[in-house]
Steps between C-alpha positions, in 0.01 A plus 500: 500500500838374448563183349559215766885425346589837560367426899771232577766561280748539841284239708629255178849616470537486903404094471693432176794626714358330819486187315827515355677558846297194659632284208875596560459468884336110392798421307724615792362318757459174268880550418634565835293166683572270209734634240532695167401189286222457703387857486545480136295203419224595714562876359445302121213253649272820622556737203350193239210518683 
């Protein structure tokens, strides 16, 4: 039987990257309706949580 980490190695990897794109297309749209300072204090408000 092979060890369950070994089973979704790619299925993790696929939403780290998933993740990571959603977060820059966030940022993106924050900027573009409200401004970079905006998008960067929101941007620093999320990540403390």
């Amino acid at each position: 039987m092979t060890p369950l980490h070994d089973d979704c190695t790619e299925e993790l990897s696929d939403a780290a990257k998933n993740w990571i794109a959603m977060d820059g297309l966030w940022f993106q749209a924050v900027e573009q309706e409200y401004g970079m300072d905006a998008a960067v204090a929101m941007d620093r408000k999320v990540w403390k949580h």
